[in-house]
C-alpha positions as CSV (number, residue, x, y, z in Angstrom):
1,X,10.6,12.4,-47.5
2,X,14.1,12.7,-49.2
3,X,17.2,11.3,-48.4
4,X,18.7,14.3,-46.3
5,X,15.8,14.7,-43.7
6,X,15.7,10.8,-43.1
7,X,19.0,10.9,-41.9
8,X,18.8,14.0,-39.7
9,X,18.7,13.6,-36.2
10,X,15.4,14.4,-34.5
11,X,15.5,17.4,-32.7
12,X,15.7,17.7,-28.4
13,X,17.8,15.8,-26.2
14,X,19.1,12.1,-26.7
15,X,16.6,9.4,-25.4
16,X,18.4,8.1,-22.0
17,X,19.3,4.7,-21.6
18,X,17.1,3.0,-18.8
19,X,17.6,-0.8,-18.2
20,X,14.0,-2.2,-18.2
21,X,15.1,-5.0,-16.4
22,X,16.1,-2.8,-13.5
23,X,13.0,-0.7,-13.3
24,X,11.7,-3.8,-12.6
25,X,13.6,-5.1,-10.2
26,X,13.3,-1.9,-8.1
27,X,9.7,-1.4,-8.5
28,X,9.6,-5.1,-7.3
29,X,11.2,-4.5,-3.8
30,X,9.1,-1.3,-3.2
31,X,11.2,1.4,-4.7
32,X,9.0,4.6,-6.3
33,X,9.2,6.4,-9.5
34,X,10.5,9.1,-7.7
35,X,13.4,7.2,-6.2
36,X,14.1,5.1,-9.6
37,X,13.8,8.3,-11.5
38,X,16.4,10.0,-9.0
39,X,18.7,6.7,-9.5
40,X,18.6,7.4,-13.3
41,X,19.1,10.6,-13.1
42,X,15.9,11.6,-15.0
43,X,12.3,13.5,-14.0
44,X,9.8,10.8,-12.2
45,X,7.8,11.4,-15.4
46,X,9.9,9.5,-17.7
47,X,9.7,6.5,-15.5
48,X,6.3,7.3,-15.7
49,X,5.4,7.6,-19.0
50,X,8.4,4.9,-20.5
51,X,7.5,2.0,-17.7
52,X,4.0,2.2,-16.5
53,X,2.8,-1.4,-17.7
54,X,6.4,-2.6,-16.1
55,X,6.1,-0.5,-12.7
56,X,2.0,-1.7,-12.8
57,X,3.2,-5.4,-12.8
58,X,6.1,-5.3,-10.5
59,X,4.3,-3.7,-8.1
60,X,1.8,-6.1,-8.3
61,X,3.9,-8.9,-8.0
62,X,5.0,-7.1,-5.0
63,X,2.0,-7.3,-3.0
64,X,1.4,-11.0,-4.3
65,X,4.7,-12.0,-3.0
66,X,4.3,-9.9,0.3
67,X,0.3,-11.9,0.9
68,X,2.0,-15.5,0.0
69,X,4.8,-14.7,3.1
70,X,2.5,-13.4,5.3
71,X,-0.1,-16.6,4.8
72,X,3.2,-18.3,5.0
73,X,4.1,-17.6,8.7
74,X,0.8,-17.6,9.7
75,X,0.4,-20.8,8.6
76,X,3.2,-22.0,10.8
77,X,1.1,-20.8,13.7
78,X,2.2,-16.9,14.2
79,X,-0.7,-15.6,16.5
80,X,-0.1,-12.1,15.5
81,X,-0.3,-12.5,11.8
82,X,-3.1,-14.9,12.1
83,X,-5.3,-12.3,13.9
84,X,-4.2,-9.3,11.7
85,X,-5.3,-11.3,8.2
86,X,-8.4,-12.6,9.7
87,X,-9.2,-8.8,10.2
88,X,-7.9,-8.1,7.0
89,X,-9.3,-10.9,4.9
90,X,-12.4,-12.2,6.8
91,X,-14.0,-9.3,8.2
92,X,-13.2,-9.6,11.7
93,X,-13.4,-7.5,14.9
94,X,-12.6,-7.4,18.3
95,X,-15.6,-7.3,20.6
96,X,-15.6,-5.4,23.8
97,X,-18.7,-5.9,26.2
98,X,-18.3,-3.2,28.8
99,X,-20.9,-4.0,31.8
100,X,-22.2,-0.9,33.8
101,X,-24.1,-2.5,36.7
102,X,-27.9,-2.6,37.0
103,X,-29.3,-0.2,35.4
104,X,-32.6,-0.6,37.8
105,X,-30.5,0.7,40.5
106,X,-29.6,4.5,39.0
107,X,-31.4,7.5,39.3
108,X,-32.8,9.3,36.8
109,X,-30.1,11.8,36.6
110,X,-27.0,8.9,37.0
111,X,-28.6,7.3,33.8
112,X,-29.1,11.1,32.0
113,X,-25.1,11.7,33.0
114,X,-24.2,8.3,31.7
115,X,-26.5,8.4,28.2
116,X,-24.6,12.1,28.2
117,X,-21.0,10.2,28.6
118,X,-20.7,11.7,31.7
119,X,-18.7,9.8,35.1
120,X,-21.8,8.6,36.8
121,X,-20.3,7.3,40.3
């Protein structure tokens, strides 16, 4: 390569100027490559392409954040949040046990119209 093509410019537009740092933070608090890219003033696949292991961990750290608060309060005995996780975390379900009567005491069509779905009274 000689001297005079080194020192050329290459050719397109000028690589914009994107703090790092503040991809972070806004990726951190929930903010999408949309809406950073839109901040910037760039396309969404700049942010993209430029910050994908930094939007990757800050989103991460995101949801690791959001699980530590929510263990949080409902450690200190929230009701709500303590149902919701064990859902969430342990597999559990509400139980409804409807009870239709004895069954001994329908007729044959009462117990066709209710394996149907259908109002038996």
């Amino acid at each position: 390569m000689t001297a005079g093509r080194a020192a050329r410019k290459k050719p397109g537009r000028p690589r914009l100027a994107i703090d790092p740092t503040l991809v972070e933070a806004m990726a951190f608090v929930g903010g999408s490559d949309r809406e950073i890219a839109d901040y910037f003033g760039c396309d969404r696949s700049t942010i993209a392409k430029r910050f994908s292991r930094i939007l990757t961990k800050a989103r991460a750290g995101q949801r690791v954040r959001l699980r530590q608060k929510q263990y949080e309060v409902a450690m200190a005995g929230n009701p709500t949040i303590l149902i919701w996780l064990g859902k969430q975390m342990l597999g559990q379900a509400d139980q409804s046990k409807v009870q239709i009567g004895d069954l001994d005491a329908l007729t044959d069509q009462q117990l066709e119209a209710l394996a149907a779905g259908r109002d038996v009274s």
